[in-house]
Phi, psi and omega in degrees: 000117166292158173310142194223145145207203189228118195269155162238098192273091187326090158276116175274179187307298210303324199283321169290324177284346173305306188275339155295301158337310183296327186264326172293297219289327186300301161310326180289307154355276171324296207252342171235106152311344179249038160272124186235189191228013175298331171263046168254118196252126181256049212272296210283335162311293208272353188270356157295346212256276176315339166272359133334305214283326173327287188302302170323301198282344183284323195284338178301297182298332187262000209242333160332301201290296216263338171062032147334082182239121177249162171079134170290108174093168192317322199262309191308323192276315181325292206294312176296337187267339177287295204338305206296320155336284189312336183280332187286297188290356169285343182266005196209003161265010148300326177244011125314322208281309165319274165342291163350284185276349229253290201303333166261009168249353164284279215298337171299271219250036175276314177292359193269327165260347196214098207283003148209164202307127164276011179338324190277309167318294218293340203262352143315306172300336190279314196283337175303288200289011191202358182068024194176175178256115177269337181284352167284285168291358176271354170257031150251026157228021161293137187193157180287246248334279211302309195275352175265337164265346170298329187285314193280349188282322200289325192278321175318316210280350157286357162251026190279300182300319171256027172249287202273019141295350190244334145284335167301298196304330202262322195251353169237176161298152192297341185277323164295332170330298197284337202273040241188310206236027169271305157349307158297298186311300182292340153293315154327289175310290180312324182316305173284331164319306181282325170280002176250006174256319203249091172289159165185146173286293172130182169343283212308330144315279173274011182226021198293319193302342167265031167219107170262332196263099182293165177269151158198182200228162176263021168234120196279013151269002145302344201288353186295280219314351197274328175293312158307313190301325183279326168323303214235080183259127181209027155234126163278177190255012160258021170290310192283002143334286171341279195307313212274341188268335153024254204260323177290352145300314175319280189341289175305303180307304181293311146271001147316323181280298178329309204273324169308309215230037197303316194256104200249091213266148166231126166264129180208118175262125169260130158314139145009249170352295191305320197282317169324299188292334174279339153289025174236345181257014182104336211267314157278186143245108156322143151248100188322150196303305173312285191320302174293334170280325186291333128352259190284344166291331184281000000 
């Protein structure tokens, strides 16, 4: 029998929920055959890709500049110009993953706990708490000025997450990234929740016969997005009720977790060899003989 020892095969928080997302989606996949991907919108996906694609062409371009060489010999210099690449796509392909399975189980699996549009409550709820239909009664402040900057705020916000994620990554320390985009995670997570307790169409359906006033903008070469926007009116306004009651919720939840569970040891017996070499590339941890019963008792 070879020598054996017990390794901590190193998980972050991002890296396990990534693989839960992965395993739900897989699963539901599996047990509801009438899950299809025609509504799977990759919108909220791809805008993650230039900021990848950046941060890669930003690392290129200094290793160029600065004429960067580490390590003896040929395996030293290869191994110093991949790390840095690698490190870019290891911190950020978790949450491509995340997006991902997010986008496709809001489009999927909305009908799966709760088989009809809750339309009627939120818009019962709107009228309680506010006396009105507010996507109804806001047009009488409608104007192309007004409307041309609600389409850049609306469209802006897919582009929120990844520029200042990427100012974070590049201009802070690496622990506001991750505890930043443990956040995210925890917006996900209600975010599909809430579309699998409240299915809902929105406005533009139930409330079409009462919009009267169309949008426009004032350089009409804007006017597609603008005709989506008259398309697609989808927040009652006790979503954003919702959302404000929320988010200090999120807030408390995202750092509880990040600072308990940022980093996630699994113990796994290894030969020797193996385990020297994967503590030696980073991948691992050793565990003292102690360390491992405590370990495996937690």
């Amino acid at each position: 029998m070879p020598d054996s020892s017990k390794i901590a095969l190193r998980l972050r928080l991002e890296d396990a929920v990534a693989l839960a997302f992965f395993l739900v989606s897989l699963g539901m996949r599996i047990i509801f055959s009438e899950l299809e991907s025609h509504n799977y919108s990759p919108a909220g996906v791809l805008v993650i890709i230039p900021a990848v694609f950046l941060l890669l062409l930003k690392e290129l371009v200094h290793y160029f500049v600065t004429g960067r060489e580490n390590g003896p010999g040929l395996e030293g210099s290869l191994r110093s110009f991949v790390r840095p690449y690698w490190e870019i796509v290891r911190d950020w392909f978790p949450f491509l993953i995340i997006l991902m399975m997010y986008y496709s189980l809001w489009g999927d699996a909305t009908h799966l706990l709760v088989p009809v549009d809750r339309d009627k409550l939120l818009m019962a709820w709107d009228q309680k708490l506010f006396g009105f239909q507010a996507s109804v009664a806001l047009q009488g402040f409608v104007s192309p000025s007004l409307t041309a900057w609600m389409s850049f705020a609306y469209f802006f916000h897919l582009m929120n997450i990844p520029i200042v994620a990427c100012f974070i990554y590049t201009r802070r320390p690496h622990g506001n990234f991750r505890e930043m985009m443990c956040g995210v995670l925890v917006i996900c997570f209600f975010g599909i929740l809430g579309y699998l307790l409240v299915p809902a169409v929105g406005p533009v359906y139930t409330l079409r016969d009462q919009f009267t006033v169309p949008l426009s903008q004032p350089l009409a070469v804007f006017n597609r997005e603008v005709e989506f926007m008259d398309f697609a009116r989808i927040h009652y306004l006790v979503d954003i009720v919702a959302g404000l009651i929320l988010a200090p919720v999120c807030f408390w939840l995202s750092n509880r977790l990040f600072r308990g569970y940022q980093e996630i040891r699994v113990p796994l017996p290894v030969p020797d060899a193996w385990a020297r070499r994967l503590a030696k590339g980073g991948i691992t941890r050793p565990l003292p003989k102690a360390a491992s019963k405590v370990e495996e008792r937690s």
